[in-house]
Every structure is written in C-alpha cells, then in structure tokens.
C-alpha positions in Angstrom: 155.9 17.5 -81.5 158.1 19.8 -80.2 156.7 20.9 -77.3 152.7 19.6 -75.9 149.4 20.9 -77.1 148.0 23.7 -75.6 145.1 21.3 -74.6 147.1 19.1 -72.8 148.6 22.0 -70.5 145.5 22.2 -69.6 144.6 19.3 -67.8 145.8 19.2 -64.5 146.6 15.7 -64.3 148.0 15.2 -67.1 150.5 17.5 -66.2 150.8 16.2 -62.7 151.5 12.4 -64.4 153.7 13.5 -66.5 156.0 15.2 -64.2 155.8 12.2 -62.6 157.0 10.2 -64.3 159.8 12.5 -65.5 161.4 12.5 -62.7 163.5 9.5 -63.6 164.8 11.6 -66.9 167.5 14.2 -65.2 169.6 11.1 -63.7 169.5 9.2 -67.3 170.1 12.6 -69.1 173.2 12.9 -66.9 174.5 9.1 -67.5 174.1 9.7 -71.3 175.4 13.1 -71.8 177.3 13.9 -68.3 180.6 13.7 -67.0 181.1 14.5 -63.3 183.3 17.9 -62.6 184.9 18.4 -59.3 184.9 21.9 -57.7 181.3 22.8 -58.3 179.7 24.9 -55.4 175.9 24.5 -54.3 175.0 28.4 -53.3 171.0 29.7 -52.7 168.5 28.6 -51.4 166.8 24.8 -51.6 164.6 26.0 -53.8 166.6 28.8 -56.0 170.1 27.3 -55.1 172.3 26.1 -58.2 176.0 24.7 -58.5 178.4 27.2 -59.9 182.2 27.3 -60.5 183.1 29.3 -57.9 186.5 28.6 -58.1 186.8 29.6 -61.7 184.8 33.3 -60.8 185.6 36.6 -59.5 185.2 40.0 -59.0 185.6 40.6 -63.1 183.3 37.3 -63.9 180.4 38.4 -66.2 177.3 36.7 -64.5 174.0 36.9 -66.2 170.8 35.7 -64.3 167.5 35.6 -66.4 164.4 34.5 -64.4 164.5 35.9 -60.8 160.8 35.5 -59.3 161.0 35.5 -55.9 164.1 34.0 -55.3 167.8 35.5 -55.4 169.7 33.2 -52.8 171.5 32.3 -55.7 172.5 35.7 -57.0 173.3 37.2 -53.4 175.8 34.0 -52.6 177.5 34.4 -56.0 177.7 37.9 -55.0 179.0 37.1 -51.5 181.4 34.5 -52.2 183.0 35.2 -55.5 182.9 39.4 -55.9 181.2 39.7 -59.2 178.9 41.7 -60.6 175.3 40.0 -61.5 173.3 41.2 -63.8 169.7 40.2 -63.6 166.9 40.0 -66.0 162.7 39.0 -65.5 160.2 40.7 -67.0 157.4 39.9 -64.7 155.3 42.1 -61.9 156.0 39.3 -59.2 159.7 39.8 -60.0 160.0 43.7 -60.3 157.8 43.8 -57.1 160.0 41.9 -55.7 163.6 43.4 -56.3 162.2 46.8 -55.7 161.6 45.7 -51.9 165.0 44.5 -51.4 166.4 47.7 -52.7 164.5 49.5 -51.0 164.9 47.2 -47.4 168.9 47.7 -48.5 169.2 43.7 -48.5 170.2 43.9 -52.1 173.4 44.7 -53.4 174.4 47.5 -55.9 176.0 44.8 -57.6 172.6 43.1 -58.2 172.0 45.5 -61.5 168.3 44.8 -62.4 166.5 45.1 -65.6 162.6 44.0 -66.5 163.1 42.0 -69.3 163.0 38.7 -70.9 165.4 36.4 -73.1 164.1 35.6 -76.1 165.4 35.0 -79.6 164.0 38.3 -81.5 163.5 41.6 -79.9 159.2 42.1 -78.9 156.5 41.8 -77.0 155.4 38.7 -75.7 152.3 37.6 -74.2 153.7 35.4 -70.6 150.7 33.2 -69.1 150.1 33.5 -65.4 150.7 30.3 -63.2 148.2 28.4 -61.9 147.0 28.6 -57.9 148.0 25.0 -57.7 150.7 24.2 -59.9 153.9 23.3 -59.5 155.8 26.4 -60.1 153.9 30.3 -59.9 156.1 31.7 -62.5 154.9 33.2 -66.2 155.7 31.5 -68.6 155.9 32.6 -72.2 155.3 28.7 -73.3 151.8 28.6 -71.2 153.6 25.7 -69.4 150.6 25.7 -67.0 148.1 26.1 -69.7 146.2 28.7 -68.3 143.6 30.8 -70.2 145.1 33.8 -72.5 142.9 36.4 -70.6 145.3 36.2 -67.8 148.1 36.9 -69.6 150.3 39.8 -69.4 152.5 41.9 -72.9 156.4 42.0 -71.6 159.3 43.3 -73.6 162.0 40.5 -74.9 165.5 40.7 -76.1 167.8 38.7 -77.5 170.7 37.3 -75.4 173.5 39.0 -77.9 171.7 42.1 -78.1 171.4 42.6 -73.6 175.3 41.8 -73.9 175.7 44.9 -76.4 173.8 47.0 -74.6 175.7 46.6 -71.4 179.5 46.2 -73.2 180.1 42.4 -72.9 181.9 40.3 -75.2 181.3 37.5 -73.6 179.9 35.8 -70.3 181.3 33.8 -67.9 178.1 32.5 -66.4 174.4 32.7 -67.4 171.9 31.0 -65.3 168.2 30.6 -67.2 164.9 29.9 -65.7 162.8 31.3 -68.0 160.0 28.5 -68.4 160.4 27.0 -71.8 162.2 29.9 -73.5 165.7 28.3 -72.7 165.1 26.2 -75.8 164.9 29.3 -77.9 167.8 31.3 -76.1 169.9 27.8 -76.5 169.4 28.5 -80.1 170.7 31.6 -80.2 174.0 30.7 -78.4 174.4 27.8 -80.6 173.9 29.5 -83.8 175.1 32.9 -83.2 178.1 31.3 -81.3 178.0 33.4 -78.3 180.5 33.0 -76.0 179.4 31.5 -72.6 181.8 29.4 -70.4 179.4 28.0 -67.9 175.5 27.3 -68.8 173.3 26.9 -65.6 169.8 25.9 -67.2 166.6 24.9 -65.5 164.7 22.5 -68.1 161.0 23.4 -66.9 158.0 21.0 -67.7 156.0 19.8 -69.0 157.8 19.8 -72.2 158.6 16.5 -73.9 161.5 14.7 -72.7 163.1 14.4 -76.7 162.8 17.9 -76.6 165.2 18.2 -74.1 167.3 15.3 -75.2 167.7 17.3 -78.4 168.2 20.5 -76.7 170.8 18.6 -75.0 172.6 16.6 -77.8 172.7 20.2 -79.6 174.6 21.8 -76.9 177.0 18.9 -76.8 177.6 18.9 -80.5 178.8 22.9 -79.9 181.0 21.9 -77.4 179.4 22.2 -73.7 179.6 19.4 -71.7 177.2 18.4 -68.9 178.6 18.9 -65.9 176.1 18.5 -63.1 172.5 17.5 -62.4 170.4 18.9 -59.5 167.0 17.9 -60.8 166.1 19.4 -63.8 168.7 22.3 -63.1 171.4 20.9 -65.6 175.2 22.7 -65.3 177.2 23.1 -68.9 180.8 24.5 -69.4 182.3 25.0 -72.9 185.3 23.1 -73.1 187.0 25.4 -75.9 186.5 28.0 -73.4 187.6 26.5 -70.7 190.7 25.2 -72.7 191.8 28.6 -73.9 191.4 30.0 -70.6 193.5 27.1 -68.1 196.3 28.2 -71.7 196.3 31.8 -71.6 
C-alpha cells in the first residue's frame, strides 16, 4: 500500500492518531539517512520558513517554489537575502487570490514570477480536493490527503517539472522547494528517472501517507545521489552531491 485508502482519509481520527504518532518518524528518518550540513539558513515564516543554502545562492541561482498557499515568507527572504529570481508555481484559487493581492498592495517583488500551475509527472488536468474546516493543513491536495468528498473538488492544469524548466529556459535548478501535498512522490520520480538536475531539494513530506512510503521515497533519492541534509519536521533539505562536487571543482 502505497499510500492509505481513500476510506481511511476519511476518518478524522484516524488521521489525527496517525499524525500522532508520526511525529517521532522525521528525527529517525534523519539518523538513518542524514548527515548534518553546516551553513544552512532558516528564512520565512514559522509556519512557511525552510532552511536553504544561502551561502551557496545568488542573484543568478534558479529557485523554483511549487505550493505557495498563503504563505511566501520563504520566497520573499530568499529574495531579500540572496538576489535571485523565484519562480513560483500553485494552481489553486486560495493561492492565485493570494499573490494577486500582494501585487497589487506592491509587497511582492517582480522577482516573485508567478504562474497557476501544478507539478505533476504528465501534462493534464487534475482534480485537487479541498481541505477540511478542521484539519491540519487548508491546502488542496491532488492525493485527497484530507479525504474530503469529490464534489468539492476543483479541475487544475499540471505540468511536468522538465517541461516548466523548458518553457522558462532552464537547464537546470539550483533550488526547488515542494509542498504540493502528496504529489512530491510523483515529481521525485521524475527527477530521479529523467535525471534532472537539481542541487538542493527542499521537500515537505505531507501526511497522512504511510511512513515506508516515505522511507522509500527517501532511500530512492539517496541511491541518485542526494543526501539529507536537514530536518525541520517533516520539511526534509537534500543537496546532490555530484552537483555540489562539480561545482566547489569548476
């Protein structure tokens, strides 16, 4: 079972236990596959804040944020502190409502570049669940994470990772942040298969999804050679060594 039943998403407190009780996993995850890196920043908010390499970025990094909600501390500190461009991506009304006010209030950027879509492994339409009132997170997810019913679902266009990168002339990415509510798995996929280039992997493991589901996701990503560099509850921080070999060379 890859990830849970559709029938267990839907009972609350199963998915309240469960949680739970995962909280344990992101601190064994990090002793198993993690190695602790030094010069790792904390920049956002509590709630939307991740740790980046800000040492390693600047004004010619490739930054690439998919899943922006409500939330863009992160973004606007990258922006702030290191120079670069950041490109974000969410295909959801909360999120385009959203951005749209902070251009418009001029708080935002015109290095924040915007566009309403989703990562996903083929190019479509998917059908994203609305949260639930009461759970833990009010995003859409494209998993029904929250397992609510299908009539509150909304149709959002998807793309693939490699095809977002053609579109906008990139060859590779320096960092891509996901919080995309279950469709990292798939987008993890794609980078592993396709071998895209991405130095640094900022992803936000959402539940409830198995915990061997992670574990997998995150043997896989150690087998194509990203190492675990940090853990901030389940916001998990990769770098690809190759990557980061060729470029501390060149």
């Amino acid at each position: 079972m890859e990830f849970f039943p559709s029938r267990f998403t839907k009972i609350w407190l199963l998915n309240r236990l469960y949680r739970y009780a995962m909280k344990v996993y992101p601190a064994f995850a990090f002793r198993r596959f993690g190695v602790e890196t030094e010069g790792l920043e904390r920049l956002g908010s509590d709630y939307g804040g991740w740790y980046a390499p800000t040492h390693e970025l600047g004004p010619a990094s490739v930054v690439y944020s998919a899943g922006i909600g409500e939330d863009i501390t992160f973004d606007k500190a990258l922006i702030q502190r290191c120079g670069c461009s950041v490109h974000g991506f969410d295909p959801t009304p909360t999120a385009i409502d959203f951005v749209t006010r902070q251009f418009t209030e001029h708080t935002l950027s015109s290095k924040f570049r915007f566009e309403p879509v989703g990562l996903w492994d083929s190019e479509t339409h998917l059908q994203f669940f609305a949260p639930k009132t009461r759970g833990w997170v009010g995003s859409y997810s494209a998993l029904n994470l929250q397992g609510t019913e299908e009539r509150e679902s909304i149709s959002v266009p998807v793309k693939r990772l490699s095809s977002l990168m053609r579109e906008n002339g990139h060859t590779q990415i320096d960092l891509l942040k996901m919080d995309i509510e279950g469709a990292e798995y798939r987008v993890i996929d794609e980078i592993l298969a396709s071998r895209i280039p991405v130095r640094w992997l900022c992803i936000e493991f959402d539940q409830p999804v198995p915990f061997w589901t992670t574990n997998r996701a995150l043997r896989r990503l150690q087998e194509g050679g990203y190492q675990l560099c940090k853990v901030d509850r389940w916001n998990f921080v990769f770098r690809h060594l190759q990557a980061i070999a060729s470029t501390s060379t060149g």
